[in-house]
N, C-alpha and C positions, 0 to 999 in steps of 0.2 A: 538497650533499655526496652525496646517496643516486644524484644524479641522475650525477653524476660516476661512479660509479660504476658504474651500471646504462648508460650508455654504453659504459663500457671493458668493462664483458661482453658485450654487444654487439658488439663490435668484432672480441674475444678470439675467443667462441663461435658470433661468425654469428648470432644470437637477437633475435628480434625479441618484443616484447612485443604483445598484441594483445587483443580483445575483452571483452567484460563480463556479467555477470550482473541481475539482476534483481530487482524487487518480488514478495517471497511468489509469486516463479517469474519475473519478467520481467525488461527491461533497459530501459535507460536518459536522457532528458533532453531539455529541449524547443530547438533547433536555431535554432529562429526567434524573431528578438528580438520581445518582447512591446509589443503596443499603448501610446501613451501615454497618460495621464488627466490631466482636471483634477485629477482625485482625490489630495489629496496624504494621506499614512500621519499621525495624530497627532503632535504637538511631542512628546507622550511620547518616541517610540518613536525620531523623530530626533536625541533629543538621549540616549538611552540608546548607540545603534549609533556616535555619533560620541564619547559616553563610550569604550567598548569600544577603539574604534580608536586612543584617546588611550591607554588602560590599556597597548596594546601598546608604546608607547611609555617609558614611564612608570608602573609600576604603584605602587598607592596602600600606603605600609604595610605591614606581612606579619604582618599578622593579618587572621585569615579571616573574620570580621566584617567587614571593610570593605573586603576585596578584593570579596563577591559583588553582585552587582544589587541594586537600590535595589526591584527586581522578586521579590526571592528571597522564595519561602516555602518552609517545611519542605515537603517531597514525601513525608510520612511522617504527621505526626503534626496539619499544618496544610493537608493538600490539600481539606479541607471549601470552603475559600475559592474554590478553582479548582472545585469543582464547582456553589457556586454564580454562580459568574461566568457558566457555560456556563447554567445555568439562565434568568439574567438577558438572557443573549444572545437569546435563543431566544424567549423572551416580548418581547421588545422591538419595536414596532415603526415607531419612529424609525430607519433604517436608515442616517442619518449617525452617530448614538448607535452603533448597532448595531455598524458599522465599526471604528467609535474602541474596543467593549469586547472585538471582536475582536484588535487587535492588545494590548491588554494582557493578554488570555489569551494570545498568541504571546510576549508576554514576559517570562511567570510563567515558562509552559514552558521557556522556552531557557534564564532563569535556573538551573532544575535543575542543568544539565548533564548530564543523561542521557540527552536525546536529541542526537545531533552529529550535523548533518546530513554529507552527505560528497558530494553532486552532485545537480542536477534531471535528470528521468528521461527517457531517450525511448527508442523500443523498437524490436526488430533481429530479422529475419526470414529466411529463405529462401522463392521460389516460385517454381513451373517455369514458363516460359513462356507454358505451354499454360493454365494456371491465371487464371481471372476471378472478378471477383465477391466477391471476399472481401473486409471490411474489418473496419474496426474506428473505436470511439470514442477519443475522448483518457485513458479510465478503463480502458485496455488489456482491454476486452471484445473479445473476436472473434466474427466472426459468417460462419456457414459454408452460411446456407440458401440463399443468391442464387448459390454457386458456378458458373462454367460452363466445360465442361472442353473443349478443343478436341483433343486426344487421342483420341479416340471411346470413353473411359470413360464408366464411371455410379459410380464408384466415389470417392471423395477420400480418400488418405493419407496422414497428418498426424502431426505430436508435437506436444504441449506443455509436458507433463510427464512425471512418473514417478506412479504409484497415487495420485486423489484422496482427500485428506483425508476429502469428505465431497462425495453428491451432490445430500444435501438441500439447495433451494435457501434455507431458512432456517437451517440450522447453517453452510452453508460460508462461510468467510473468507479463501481463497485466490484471487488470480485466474486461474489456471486453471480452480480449481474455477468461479469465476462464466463464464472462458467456456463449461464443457460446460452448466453451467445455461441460461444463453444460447438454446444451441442445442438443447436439450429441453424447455424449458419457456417459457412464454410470459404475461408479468404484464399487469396492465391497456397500459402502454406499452412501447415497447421505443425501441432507436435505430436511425436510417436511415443512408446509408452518409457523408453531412455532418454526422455525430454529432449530430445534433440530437431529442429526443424525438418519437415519432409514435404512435398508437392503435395498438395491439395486440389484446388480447382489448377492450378497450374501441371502443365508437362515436363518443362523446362524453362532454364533462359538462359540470355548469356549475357556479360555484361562489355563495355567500350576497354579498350586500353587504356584509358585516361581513368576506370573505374569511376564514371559518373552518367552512362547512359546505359540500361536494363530495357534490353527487348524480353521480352516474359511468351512463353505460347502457352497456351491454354488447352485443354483436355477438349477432346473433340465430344458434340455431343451435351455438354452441362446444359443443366434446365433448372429451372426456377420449381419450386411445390408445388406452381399451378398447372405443369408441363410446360409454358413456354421456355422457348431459348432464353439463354445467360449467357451473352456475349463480353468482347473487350470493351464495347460501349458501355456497357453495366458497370465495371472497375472506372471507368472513368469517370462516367456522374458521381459516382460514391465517393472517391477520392475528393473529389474537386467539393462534393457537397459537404463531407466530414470538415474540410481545409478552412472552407469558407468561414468569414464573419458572421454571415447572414444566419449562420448554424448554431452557432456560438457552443461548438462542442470544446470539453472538459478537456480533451486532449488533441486539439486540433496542433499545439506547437507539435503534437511529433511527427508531422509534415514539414518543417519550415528547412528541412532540408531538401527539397524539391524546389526545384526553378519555380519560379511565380507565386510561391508562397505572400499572400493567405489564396486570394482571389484569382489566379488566372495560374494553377497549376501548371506545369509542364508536364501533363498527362496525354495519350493519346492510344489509338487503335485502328493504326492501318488496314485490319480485317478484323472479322469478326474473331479469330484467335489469333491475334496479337496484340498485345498491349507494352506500350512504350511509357516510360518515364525518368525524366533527365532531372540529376542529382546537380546540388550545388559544389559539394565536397566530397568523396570517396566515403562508404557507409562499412563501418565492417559485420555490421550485427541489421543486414537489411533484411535477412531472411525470417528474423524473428520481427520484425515491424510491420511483414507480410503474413507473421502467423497473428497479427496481434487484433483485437477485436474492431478500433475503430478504424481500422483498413480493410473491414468485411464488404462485400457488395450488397446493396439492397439495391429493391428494383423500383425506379422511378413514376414507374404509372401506382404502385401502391404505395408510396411516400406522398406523391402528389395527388393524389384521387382523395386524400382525406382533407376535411372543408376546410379546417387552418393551418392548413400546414404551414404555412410563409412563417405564422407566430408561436404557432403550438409543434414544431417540428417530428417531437417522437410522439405524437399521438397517433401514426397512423397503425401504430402495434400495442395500442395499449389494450386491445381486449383481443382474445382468440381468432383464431383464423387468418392472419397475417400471413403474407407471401414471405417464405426464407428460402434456403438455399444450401441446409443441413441437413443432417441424418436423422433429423425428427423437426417437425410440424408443432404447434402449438394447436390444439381442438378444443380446451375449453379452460377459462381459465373463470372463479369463483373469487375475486377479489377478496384479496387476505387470509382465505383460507387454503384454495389449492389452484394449482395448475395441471392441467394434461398435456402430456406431446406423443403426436402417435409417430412412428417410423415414413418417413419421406421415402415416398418408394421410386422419385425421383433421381434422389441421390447418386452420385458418382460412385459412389462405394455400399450400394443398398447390398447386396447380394453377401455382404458378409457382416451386415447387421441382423441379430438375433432375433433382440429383445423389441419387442412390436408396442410395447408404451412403456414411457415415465409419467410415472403420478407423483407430483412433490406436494409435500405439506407445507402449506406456506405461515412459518410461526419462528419469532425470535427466543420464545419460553424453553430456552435449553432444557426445564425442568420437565413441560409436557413430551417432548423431544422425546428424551431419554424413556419416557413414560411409555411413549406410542411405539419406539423401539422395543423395549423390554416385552409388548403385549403382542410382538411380532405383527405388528402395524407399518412398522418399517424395514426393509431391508436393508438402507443407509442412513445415517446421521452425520451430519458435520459439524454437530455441535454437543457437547457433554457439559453437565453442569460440574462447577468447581468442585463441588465435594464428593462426587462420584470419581474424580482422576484417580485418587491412589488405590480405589479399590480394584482399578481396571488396569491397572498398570501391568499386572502377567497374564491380562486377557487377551487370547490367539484373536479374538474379534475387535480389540482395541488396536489401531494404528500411529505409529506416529513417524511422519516423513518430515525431512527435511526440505526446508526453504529459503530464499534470498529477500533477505529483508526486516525493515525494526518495527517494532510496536513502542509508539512516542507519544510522549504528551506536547502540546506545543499552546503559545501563547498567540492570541489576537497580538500583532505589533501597533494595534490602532484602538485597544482596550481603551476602557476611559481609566482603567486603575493606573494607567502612566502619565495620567495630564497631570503637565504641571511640570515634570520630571525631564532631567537631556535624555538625547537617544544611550549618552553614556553610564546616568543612573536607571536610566530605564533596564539598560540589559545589567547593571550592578544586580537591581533586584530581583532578574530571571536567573542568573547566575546563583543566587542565594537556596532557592527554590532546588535548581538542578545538581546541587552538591548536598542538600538532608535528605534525597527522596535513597529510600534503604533500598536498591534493588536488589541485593541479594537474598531479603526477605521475600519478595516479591516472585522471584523466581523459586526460590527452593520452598514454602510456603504456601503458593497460591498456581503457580505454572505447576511446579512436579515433574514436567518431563523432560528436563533439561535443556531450558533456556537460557542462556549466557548473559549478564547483565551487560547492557550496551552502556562506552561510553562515544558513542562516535556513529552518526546517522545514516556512513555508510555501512553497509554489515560484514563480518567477518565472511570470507573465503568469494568474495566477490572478483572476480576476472577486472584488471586495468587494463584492458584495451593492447596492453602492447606485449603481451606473452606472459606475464605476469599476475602477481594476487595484490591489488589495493588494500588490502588490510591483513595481515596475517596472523595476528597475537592478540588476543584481548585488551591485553593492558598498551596496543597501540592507539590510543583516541585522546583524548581532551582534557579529561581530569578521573581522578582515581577513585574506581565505583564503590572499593574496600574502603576508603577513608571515613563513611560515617560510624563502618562498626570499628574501625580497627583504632581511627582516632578522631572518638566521637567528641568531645569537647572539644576540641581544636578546630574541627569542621566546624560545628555552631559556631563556634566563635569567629570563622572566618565568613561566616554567614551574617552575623551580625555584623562586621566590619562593613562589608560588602552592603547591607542593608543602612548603615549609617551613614556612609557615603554616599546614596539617593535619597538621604534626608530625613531619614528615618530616626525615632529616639525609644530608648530601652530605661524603662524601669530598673530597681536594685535586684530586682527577681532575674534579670536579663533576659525579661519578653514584650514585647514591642509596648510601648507608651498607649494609654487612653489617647492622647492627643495625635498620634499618628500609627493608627492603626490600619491592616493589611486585611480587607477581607473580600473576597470575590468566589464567584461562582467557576461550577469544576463542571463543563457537559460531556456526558456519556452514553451511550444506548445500552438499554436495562438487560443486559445478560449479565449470570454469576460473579464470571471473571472480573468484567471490566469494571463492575460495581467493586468486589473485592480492591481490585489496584486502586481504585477511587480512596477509597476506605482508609488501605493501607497510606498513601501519598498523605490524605488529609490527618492522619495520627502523626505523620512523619512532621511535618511543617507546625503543628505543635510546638515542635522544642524553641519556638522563637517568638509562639504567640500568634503567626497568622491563622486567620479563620477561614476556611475553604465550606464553603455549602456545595454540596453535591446534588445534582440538576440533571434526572435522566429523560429523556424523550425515545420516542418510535424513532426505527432505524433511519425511512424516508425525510423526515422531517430534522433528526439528528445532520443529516448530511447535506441539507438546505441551507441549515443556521449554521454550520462551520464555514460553510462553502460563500455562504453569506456577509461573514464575519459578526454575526450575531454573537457575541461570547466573549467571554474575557481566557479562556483556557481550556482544554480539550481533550479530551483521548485522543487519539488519532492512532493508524497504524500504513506504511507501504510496504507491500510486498513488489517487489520489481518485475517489471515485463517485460525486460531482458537482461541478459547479466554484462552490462557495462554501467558506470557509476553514471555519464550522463543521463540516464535513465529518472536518478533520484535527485540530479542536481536540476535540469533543465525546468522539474516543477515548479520552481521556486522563483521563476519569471513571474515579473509585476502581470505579464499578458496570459500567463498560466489558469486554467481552469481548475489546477489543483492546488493554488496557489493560498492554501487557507489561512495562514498565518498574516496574508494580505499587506506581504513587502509590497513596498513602492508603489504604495495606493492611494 
C-alpha cells in the first residue's frame, strides 16, 4: 500500500527517493553475498527463526505469555542472566561451545524486541579523482596517511561529520570519532589497506602456551608530537586509565578480559620496549582489540596537566594542540565549523606520509556537504544526501564499500510508553512495531545501493569464531522481512493480536481505540536518510493507528540522550570493531557504556 502510493507521488511530483544515512554517523550494508560454511547455526536457533516465521502465519493465543520467545527474559529485572551468558562466552574455550552460546545470546536479545534490526550496512562516499590512497576497513575506520594527491596539493579536504563527541581515543564511541583517532593517534596495531591487522607502534610479540600471556616489543625509537619518548609505561597508564571506573569510558568492558579488570589491570613494562599483559581466557581476535581506538596510548602528563581531569576526563583534547601519537597533529580546531591536522613529523612512519595537512569541515548538512563538494571545496565526503544517491550511482567518484554491521532502530526498555504493562506485553508490543516496519521499501527506495533488509542484529557474512560464518542467508534471523508486503493483512493482523494481548483495544476500523492509544516519540539526528527511515517507519505503523512524532536533535547531544536513556525510541546503528559476534553481543551488558536500550538498569 505505502509503496503504491509512494509511486503515484512520484509520478504526480517528478520525485524520486534516494540515499541513506548511517552508523553513529555512517551508511549502509554488505553488497556481496557472504562465504559459505560447514558451519551450521545451532537447532536452537533453527527451530526458533522457523517458529517465528510460522507465528506470522498463525499466531499462538493472544496472551502475551505465550506469544513471546521461548528465548524471552525480562530486560529489566532478569538481565543478570544475559550478563552472565556473555561472561561464560568469553571464558570459554571450546569454541563450537562458544558459537552455540553465542547465538543464544542473539536470541535473548531479539527476544526483547528492542532492538529491530532495519538493514546490513555498507558505506557511501565521494572522491575526486585526483585523490589515492585512502581506504578503509569493514569497521568503517578511514585512514587518510597513505593519501596521494595528483592535483599538485599537499593539502586533503574532507567531511565526515559535524563537532566530535570526543577526541579522547578512550571515551569516544562514535565512528567518526574513531576515524579522527585513527589518523592521530597510533596503538600497538593498526589496519592495512586489505583491512587486515599489521604492527603499529608495536614490532612484535609472542604469546604464553596457555594463550593467555602477550609480551608485545615495541619499535625502538616512538615519540610522542611533542618529541618526547613513548614508552611501555605509556600503554600501561592508558590501558589501566581506559579500564578503570574512575573513567567511566563507553567501551571500557572490552578490557574485562584482562586479569584485574576494571581497576587493577594485569598490565605491565619490564622496560621501556616491552609491555606485558596477562588474559583471563585465550582471545582469538586480540590483534584487532590492539588495533582498536580505546586501547590507543595517550600521554599522562597531557591527560593530567588539564585542571579537571579527575571529573571532566576527555577535556584535556578538546581544543587544538593536544599531544598524540599519529600521523597527523591536530593545529587548530574552530568549534563546529572546522578542524586542522598538520603531519606529525614524529611519527613512526612520517617518511612515507605525503600529504602535509587535513582540513575537515565540520557539518552534519549532507546537503551543504554535497554543496562544498560539488564547488571543489572538498576533495572527500562521507556523506550524500538521499536524493542525490541515484543520480551517482555510475559515478567513477561515487563509492560504495562493504561493511560488518546493522543499522537498527531500538526501544528504551525503561520508556514510560510500557508502564503499566509485563516485561511479556511489553516486548508483545515491540514485536508489533518490528513486523509493519516495510524494509524492503526502506532499502530499495531510500538506501539505493543495495542494502539487505535485516532480520537478525547480527549481520550477514559475520566470521563465528570457530572457522565458520554466524549467519549465512538472509532469510536466517527472527521473522520474515517479506511478510508485510507479501502478506500484508495477515502481518497487521498479527500485529494487532500481539498489540491486544498487551492490552491494547481496536475500533471496527481496526486502528487502535481513543481509550488506548500508542503514541511516542521517534529520536534521530537530522541528516536526509535517517529523517527519510523516520518518515517511512512512522507511515508504516499507521496501519494500526499508532502515532509516532519525529524528534531530531544535533549529533552530540543526539548521542547523550540515547546513551542517557532519555527516549522512548531511536535510530541507532553498529558497525562492529572486529569481526566476531561478541563484539555486538557483549554491548548489551547492564555495565555497558553502549548499552542504550538500558537492559538491566
Amino acid at each position: 500500500m505505502k509503496k503504491f502510493l509512494a509511486l503515484l507521488l512520484a509520478a504526480i511530483m517528478v520525485f524520486a527517493l534516494a540515499g541513506c544515512g548511517g552508523s553513529s554517523g555512517t551508511t549502509a550494508a554488505p553488497t556481496e553475498a557472504p562465504k559459505e560454511s560447514e558451519t551450521q547455526a545451532p537447532d536452537t536457533k533453527a527451530e526458533d527463526t522457523t517458529k517465528a516465521q510460522e507465528e506470522t502465519e498463525a499466531p499462538k493465543g493472544d496472551d502475551a505469555a505465550s506469544l513471546v520467545s521461548d528465548a524471552f527474559i525480562d530486560p529489566i529485572g532478569a538481565w543478570s542472566t544475559y550478563d552472565e551468558l556473555i561472561a561464560q562466552i568469553k571464558a570459554e574455550t571450546d569454541f563450537t561451545k562458544r558459537t552455540e552460546l553465542m547465538h543464544q545470546a542473539e536470541d535473548i536479545l531479539m527476544a526483547t524486541n528492542c532492538v529491530i534490526p532495519i538493514y546490513y550496512y555498507n558505506d557511501i562516499y565521494l572522491q575526486k579523482d585526483y585523490v589515492e590512497g585512502i581506504y578503509s576497513n569493514p569497521y568503517a575506520t578511514k585512514f587518510f596517511m597513505y593519501t596521494k594527491l595528483s592535483n599538485g596539493s599537499d593539502t586533503l579536504r574532507l567531511n565526515l561529520s559535524s563537532e566530535p563527541d570526543y577526541l579522547d581515543p578512550a571515551l569516544n564511541s562514535s565512528v567518526d570519532g574513531a576515524c579522527l583517532a585513527a589518523n592521530s593517534f597510533s596503538g600497538l596495531y593498526t589496519y592495512n589497506a586489505e583491512g587486515v591487522p599489521v604492527p603499529a607502534c608495536a614490532e612484535s610479540y609472542t604469546v604464553s602456551e596457555d594463550g593467555l600471556t602477550y609480551t608485545v616489543t615495541l619499535k625502538s625509537g616512538l615519540k610522542w608530537s611533542d618529541g618526547s619518548d613513548l614508552t611501555a609505561d605509556d600503554f600501561v597508564y592508558s590501558w589501566k586509565r581506559a579500564a578503570s571506573d574512575d573513567t567511566g569510558a563507553d567501551y571500557a568492558y572490552m578490557f574485562d578480559n584482562i586479569k584485574g579488570f576494571p581497576n587493577d589491570l594485569a598490565v605491565s613494562a619490564p622496560d621501556a620496549t616491552t609491555f606485558v599483559f596477562e588474559l583471563n581466557a585465550p582471545c582469538a581476535y586480540m590483534e584487532d582489540l590492539m588495533a582498536f581506538p580505546t586501547f590507543y596510548p595517550v600521554k599522562q602528563s597531557a591527560v593530567e596537566g588539564y585542571a579537571d581531569w579527575k571529573t571532566s576526563p576527555g577535556g584535556w583534547c578538546q581544543d587544538a594542540g593536544f599531544v598524540s601519537n599519529g600521523a597527523y597533529v591536530c593545529t587548530g580546531w574552530s568549534h563546529d565549523t572546522s578542524m586542522t591536522y598538520e603531519k606529525n613529523p614524529y611519527w613512526y612512519d612520517a617518511d612515507n606520509v605525503t600529504v602535509e595537512k587535513l582540513e575537515y569541515m565540520l557539518s552534519s548538512d549532507d546537503t551543504a556537504i554535497y554543496a562544498a563538494y560539488n564547488a571543489g571545496d572538498l576533495d572527500f565526503a562521507d556523506s550524500v544526501p538521499t536524493d542525490e544517491v541515484k543520480s551517482l550511482l555510475n559515478n567513477p567518484e561515487f563509492h560504495i564499500v562493504d561493511e560488518l554491521g546493522t543499522y537498527y532502530v531500538a526501544f528504551n526498555a525503561k520508556s514510560a510508553i510500557f508502564e503499566g504493562k509485563t516485561p511479556e506485553q511489553a516486548a508483545c508490543m515491540r514485536e508489533a512495531f518490528t513486523i509493519l516496519i516495510d524494509r524492503d521499501y526502506i532499502c530499495e527506495n531510500i538506501g539505493q545501493t543495495g542494502q539487505v533488509a535485516a532480520n537478525s542484529f547480527i549481520p550477514l557474512g559475520m566470521a563465528d569464531g570457530n572457522g565458520g560464518i554466524f549467519k549465512e542467508k538472509a532469510e536466517d534471523g527472527y521473522f520474515d522481512v517479506k511478510a508485510i508486503n507479501d502478506k500484508y493483512e495477515e502481518t497487521v493482523e498479527k500485529a494487532r493480536t500481539l498489540l491486544k494481548a498487551a492490552g491494547f483495544e481496536f475500533g471496527e476500523d481496526g486502528m487502535l481505540s481513543a481509550s488506548t492509544p500508542i503514541q511516542l516519540t521517534y529520536l534521530t539526528n537530522p541528516t536526509s536518510g535517517h529523517i527519510k527511515i523516520a518518515e517511512s517507519i512512522q507511515q508504516d505503523l499507521k496501519a494500526v493507528g499508532i502515532e509516532l512524532n519525529i524528534q531530531q536533535q544535533e549529533w552530540n547531544v543526539f548521542l547523550e540522550e540515547r546513551k542517557a536513556g532519555n527516549f522512548d525510541f531511536a535510530r541507532e546503528g553498529w558497525i562492529a570493531d572486529f569481526n566476531d559476534p561478541i563484539n555486538m553481543l557483549e554491548m548489551w551488558t547492564t555495565v555497558s557504556g553502549n548499552n542504550d536500550c538500558q537492559f538491566g538498569r
